[in-house]
C-alpha positions in Angstrom: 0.0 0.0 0.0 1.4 3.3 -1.4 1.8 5.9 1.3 0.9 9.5 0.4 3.6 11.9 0.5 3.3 15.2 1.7 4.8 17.8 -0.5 6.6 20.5 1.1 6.1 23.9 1.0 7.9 26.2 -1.0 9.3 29.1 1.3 8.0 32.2 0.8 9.8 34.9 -1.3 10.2 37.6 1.9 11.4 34.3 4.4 13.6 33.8 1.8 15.0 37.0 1.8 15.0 37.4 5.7 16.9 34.0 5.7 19.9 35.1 3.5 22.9 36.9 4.4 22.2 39.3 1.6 18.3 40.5 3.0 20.0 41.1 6.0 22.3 43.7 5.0 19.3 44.7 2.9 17.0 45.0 5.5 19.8 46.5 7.4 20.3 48.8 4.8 16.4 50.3 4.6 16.1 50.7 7.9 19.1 51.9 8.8 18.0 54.9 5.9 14.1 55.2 7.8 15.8 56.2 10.7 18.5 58.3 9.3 15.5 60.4 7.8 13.9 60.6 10.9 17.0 61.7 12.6 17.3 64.6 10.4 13.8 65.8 11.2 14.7 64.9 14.8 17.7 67.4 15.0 16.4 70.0 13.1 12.8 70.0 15.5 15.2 70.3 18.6 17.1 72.9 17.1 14.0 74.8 17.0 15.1 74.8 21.3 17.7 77.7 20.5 15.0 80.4 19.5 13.2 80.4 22.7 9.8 78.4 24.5 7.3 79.8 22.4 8.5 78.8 19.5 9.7 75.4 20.8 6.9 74.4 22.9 4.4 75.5 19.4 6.8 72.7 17.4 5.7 70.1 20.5 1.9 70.9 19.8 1.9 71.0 16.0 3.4 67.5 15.4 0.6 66.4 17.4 -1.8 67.6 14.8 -0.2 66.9 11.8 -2.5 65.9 9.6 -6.0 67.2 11.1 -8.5 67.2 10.5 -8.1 64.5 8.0 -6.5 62.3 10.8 -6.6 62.5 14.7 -5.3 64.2 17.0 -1.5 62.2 17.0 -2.6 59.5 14.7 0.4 60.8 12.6 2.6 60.7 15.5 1.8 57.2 16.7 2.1 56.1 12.9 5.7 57.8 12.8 6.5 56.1 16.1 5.0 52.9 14.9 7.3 52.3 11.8 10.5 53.4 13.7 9.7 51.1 16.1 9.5 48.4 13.1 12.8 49.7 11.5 14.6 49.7 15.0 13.7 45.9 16.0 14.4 44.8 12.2 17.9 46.8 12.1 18.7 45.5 15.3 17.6 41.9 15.2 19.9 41.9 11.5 22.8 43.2 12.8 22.5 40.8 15.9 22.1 37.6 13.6 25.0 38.9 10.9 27.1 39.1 14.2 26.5 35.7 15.3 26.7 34.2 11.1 30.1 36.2 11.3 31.9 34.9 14.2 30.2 31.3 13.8 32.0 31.2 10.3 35.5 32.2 11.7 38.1 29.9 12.6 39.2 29.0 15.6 42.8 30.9 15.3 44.2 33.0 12.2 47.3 32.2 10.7 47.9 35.8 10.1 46.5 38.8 11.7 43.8 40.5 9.9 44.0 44.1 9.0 43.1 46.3 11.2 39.5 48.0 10.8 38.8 51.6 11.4 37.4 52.7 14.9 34.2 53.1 13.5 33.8 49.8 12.4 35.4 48.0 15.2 33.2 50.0 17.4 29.5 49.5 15.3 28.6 46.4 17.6 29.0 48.1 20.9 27.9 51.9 19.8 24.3 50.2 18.7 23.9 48.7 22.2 24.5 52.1 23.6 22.2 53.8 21.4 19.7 51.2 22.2 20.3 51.9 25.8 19.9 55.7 25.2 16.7 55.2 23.3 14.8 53.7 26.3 16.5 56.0 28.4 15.7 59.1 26.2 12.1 58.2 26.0 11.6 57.5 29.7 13.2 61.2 30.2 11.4 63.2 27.5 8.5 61.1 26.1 6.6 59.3 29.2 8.5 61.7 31.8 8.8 58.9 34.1 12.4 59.8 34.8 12.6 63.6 34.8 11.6 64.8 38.5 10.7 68.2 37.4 9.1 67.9 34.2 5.3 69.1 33.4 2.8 67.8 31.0 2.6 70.4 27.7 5.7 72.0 28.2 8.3 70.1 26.1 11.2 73.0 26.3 10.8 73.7 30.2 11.1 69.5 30.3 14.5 69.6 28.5 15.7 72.1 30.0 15.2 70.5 33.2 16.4 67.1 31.9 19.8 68.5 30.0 20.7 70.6 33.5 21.3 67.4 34.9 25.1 67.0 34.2 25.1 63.3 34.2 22.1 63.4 31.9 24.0 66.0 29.7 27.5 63.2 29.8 25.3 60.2 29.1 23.4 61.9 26.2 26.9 63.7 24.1 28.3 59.8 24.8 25.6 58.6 23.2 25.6 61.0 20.2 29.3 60.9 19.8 28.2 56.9 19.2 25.8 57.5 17.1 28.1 59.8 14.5 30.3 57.2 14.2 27.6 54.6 13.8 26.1 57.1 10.8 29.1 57.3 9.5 30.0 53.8 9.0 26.5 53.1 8.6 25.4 55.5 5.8 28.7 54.2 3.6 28.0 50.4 4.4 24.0 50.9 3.1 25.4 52.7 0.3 27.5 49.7 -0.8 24.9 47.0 -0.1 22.1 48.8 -2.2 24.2 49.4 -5.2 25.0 52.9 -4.7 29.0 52.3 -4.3 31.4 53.0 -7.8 34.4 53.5 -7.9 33.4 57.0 -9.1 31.2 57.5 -6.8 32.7 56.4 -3.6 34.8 59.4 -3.0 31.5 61.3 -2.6 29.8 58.9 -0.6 32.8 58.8 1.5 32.4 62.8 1.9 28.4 62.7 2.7 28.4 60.1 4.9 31.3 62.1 6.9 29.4 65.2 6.4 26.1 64.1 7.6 27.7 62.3 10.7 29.2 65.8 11.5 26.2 67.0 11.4 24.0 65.4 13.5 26.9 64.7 16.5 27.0 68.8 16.1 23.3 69.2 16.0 22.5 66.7 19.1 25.3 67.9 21.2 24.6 71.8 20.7 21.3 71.4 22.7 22.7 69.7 25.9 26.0 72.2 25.3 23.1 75.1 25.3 22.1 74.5 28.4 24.7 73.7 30.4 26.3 76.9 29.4 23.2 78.7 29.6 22.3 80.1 26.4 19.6 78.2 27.2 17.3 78.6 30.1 
């Protein structure tokens, strides 16, 4: 009696992709662009600190309205929040696996020494757990103001001004951008490579923006804490 064989099925085409080293860096790659854009917009809305409360704490209520009266009241917000959210587990749970596919494929000992890699690089796996420390961290501070003793509902710049006077808070939080430059900066060339950007024509100037917009943002980022622990703002 013939027994009936069970034919498998065919992975999908986006399992597929997850599962190869390739997606990965891919996936990596997207993401790791998502959040660049966002933390562009980011730096530019806190910038928006150095020209005083009104004009600051007026940023803090209009991106809760964006998009009214179409959408509600933070539905834009919560949908920006959502997909970074998505982007940050993806990015992270990629680089975690390409971490452990890269040292499982090493071997035990090297007969010679392998070049040395530039700080950035050597330094991409411990700068993302830092960042990913900061972010709960920044969140708990600024967004749910579970950690900020004197902060106030509705009054975003009074609540970073009270969280960046804080010296420790101030350290923790240029650490963590000085990370995050270098992360950018290896980041941004890396994505450009994986998704076909990268010529040897090209590279020079990929080599120059992704410098340039790590610059920018450590710059950016650090200026606010630097503002207020000097007092230009208050």
């Amino acid at each position: 009696m013939a027994l009936a064989t069970r034919t498998a099925r065919p992975p999908s085409l986006i399992g597929s992709v997850w599962r190869s080293t390739v997606g990965k860096k891919a996936v990596m790659a997207v993401t790791g662009l998502i959040m660049l854009a966002y933390l562009v917009a980011h730096m530019m809305g806190n910038l928006k600190v150095f020209f005083g409360a009104g004009e600051f704490n007026h940023y803090g209520h209009w991106i809760r309205t964006v998009g009214e009266p179409f959408l509600h009241r933070e539905w834009f917000l919560w949908a920006a929040r959502a997909a970074l959210s998505v982007s940050v587990v993806l990015h992270g749970v990629a680089a975690y696996q390409l971490s452990r596919r890269d040292l499982a494929a090493r071997p035990a000992k090297y007969v010679h020494k392998r070049p040395r890699a530039s700080y950035a690089t050597r330094t991409m796996r411990w700068g993302g757990v830092i960042l990913g420390l900061f972010v709960v961290w920044h969140i708990l501070d600024l967004t749910t103001l579970t950690v900020n003793p004197n902060a106030e509902e509705g009054r975003p710049y009074e609540n970073l001004v009270a969280s960046f006077d804080r010296w420790y808070v101030s350290a923790f939080y240029i650490a963590a951008m000085l990370a995050l430059g270098l992360h950018v900066r290896h980041g941004f060339w890396s994505a450009a490579q994986t998704l076909g950007a990268g010529s040897p024509r090209r590279d020079r100037a990929l080599k120059l923006l992704a410098n340039g917009l790590a610059a920018l943002l450590t710059c950016g980022f650090i200026a606010v804490p630097v503002g207020v622990l000097t007092g230009v703002v208050s």
